[in-house]
C-alpha positions in Angstrom: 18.7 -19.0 37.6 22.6 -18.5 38.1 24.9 -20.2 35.8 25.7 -23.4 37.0 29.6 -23.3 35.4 31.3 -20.6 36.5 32.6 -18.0 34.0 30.8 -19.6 31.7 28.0 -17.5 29.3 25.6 -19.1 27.6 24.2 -16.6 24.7 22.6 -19.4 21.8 21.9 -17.6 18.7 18.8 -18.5 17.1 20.9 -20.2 14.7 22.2 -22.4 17.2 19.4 -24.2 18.6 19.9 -27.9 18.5 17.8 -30.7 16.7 17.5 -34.2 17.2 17.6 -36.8 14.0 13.8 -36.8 13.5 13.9 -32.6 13.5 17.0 -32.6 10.7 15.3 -35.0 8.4 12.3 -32.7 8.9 14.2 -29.3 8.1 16.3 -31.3 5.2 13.3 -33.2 4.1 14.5 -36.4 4.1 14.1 -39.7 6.2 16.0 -40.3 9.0 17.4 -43.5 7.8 19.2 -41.1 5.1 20.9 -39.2 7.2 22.1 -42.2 9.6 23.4 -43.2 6.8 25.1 -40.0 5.6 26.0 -39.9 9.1 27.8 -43.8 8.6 29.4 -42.1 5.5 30.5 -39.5 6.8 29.1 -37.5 3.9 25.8 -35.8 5.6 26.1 -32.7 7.9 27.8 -32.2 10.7 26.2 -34.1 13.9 27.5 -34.9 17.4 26.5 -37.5 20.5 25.2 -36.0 23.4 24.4 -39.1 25.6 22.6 -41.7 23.3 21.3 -39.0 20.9 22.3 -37.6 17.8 21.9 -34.1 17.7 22.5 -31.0 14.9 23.5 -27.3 14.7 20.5 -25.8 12.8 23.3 -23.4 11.8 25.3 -26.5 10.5 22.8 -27.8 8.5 22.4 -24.7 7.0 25.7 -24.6 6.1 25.7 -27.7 4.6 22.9 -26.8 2.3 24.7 -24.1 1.4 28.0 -26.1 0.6 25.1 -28.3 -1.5 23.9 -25.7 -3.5 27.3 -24.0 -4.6 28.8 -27.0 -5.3 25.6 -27.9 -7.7 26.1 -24.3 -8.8 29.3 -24.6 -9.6 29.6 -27.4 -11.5 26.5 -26.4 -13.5 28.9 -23.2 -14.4 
């Protein structure tokens, strides 16, 4: 099928495939009400509307893990 937008190439990395709230809580292992309310924070990972759903980067909640983790590393240091 022929890209509907001209110029426009759509290569999605593994890393890149998007998730829906109930799919992040699964990956981070948490319940969704956490991370609506990280998301009201503004404290939880990155997330974006598309329509009426909140979606995530799998590669930015990886990410964010990560930022986790060496922080807790850090500070254990």
């Amino acid at each position: 099928m022929p890209d509907q937008i001209p110029g426009r190439h759509h290569t999605a990395a593994p890393t890149s495939v998007l998730l829906t709230i109930g799919e992040a809580a699964q990956l981070l292992r948490t319940p969704v009400a956490t991370l609506r309310y990280w998301r009201h924070l503004g404290t939880g990972p990155h997330s974006f509307r598309l329509g009426r759903r909140v979606l995530y980067r799998r590669d930015d909640l990886r990410a964010w893990i990560d930022a986790r983790h060496d922080a807790d590393s850090a500070g254990r240091s």
